[in-house]
C-alpha positions in Angstrom: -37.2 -181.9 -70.7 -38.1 -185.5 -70.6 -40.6 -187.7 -71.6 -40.8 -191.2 -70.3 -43.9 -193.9 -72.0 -44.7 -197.4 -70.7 -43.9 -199.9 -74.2 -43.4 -203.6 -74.7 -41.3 -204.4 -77.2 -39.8 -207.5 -78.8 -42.4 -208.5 -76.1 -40.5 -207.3 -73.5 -42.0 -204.4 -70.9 -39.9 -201.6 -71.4 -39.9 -197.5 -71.3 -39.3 -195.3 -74.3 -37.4 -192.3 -73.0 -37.7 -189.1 -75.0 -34.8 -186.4 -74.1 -34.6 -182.8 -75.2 -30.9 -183.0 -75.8 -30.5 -187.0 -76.3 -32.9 -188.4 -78.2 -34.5 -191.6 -77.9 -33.1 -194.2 -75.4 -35.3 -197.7 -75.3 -34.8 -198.9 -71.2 -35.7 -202.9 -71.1 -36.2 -204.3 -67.3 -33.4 -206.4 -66.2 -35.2 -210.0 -64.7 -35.8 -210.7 -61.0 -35.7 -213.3 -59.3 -38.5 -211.7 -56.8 -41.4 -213.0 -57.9 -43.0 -209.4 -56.0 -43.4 -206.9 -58.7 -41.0 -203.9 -58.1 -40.8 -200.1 -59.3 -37.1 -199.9 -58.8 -35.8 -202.8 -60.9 -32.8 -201.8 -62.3 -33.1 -201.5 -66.9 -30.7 -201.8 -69.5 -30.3 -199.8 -72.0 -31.4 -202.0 -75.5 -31.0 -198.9 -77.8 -30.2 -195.0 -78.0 -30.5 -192.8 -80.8 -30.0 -188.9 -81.6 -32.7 -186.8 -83.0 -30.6 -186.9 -86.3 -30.8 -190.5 -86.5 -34.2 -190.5 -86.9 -35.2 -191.6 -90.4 -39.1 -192.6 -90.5 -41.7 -193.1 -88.1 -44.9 -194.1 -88.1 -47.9 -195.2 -86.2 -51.3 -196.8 -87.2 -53.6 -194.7 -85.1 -54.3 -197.2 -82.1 -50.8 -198.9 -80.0 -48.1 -199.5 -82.6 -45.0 -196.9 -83.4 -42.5 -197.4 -85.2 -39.4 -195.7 -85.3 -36.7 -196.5 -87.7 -33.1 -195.0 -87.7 -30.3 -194.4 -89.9 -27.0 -195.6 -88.3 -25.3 -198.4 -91.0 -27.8 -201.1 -89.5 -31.6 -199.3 -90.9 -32.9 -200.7 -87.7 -36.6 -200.6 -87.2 -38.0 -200.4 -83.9 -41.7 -201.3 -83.3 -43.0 -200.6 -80.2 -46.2 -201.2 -78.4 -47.8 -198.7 -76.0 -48.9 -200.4 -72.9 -52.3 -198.6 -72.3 -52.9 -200.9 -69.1 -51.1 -199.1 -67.2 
């Protein structure tokens, strides 16, 4: 089972994949030079984390999330849902 949602973060558009078996995996859209906006544009991957990773989330009821995981660095991720789309 997978869940992809539509995020920006760092400012960035990207998409927040939630696997069954994986985890999290944070997709960022590679830049075109097409200034036509495209579906297909190919992404790379800017993080991916198991579900034991996970430390700490948190949210603050509106757009924000943040995750943060356990893996020597303590990063923090906050991500934005984009509800425009």
């Amino acid at each position: 089972m997978l869940l992809f949602l539509a995020v920006k973060w760092q400012g960035l558009d990207a998409r927040l994949t939630i696997h069954y078996d994986l985890g999290f995996t944070l997709h960022t859209a590679t830049p075109s030079d097409s200034q036509e906006p495209s579906t297909s544009n190919p992404s790379t991957v800017a993080w991916s984390f198991p579900y034991e990773k996970l430390r700490m989330t948190g949210d603050d009821g509106n757009r924000l999330l943040w995750l943060e995981f356990a893996d020597g660095s303590e990063q923090v991720s906050w991500l934005s849902f984009d509800t425009d789309r």
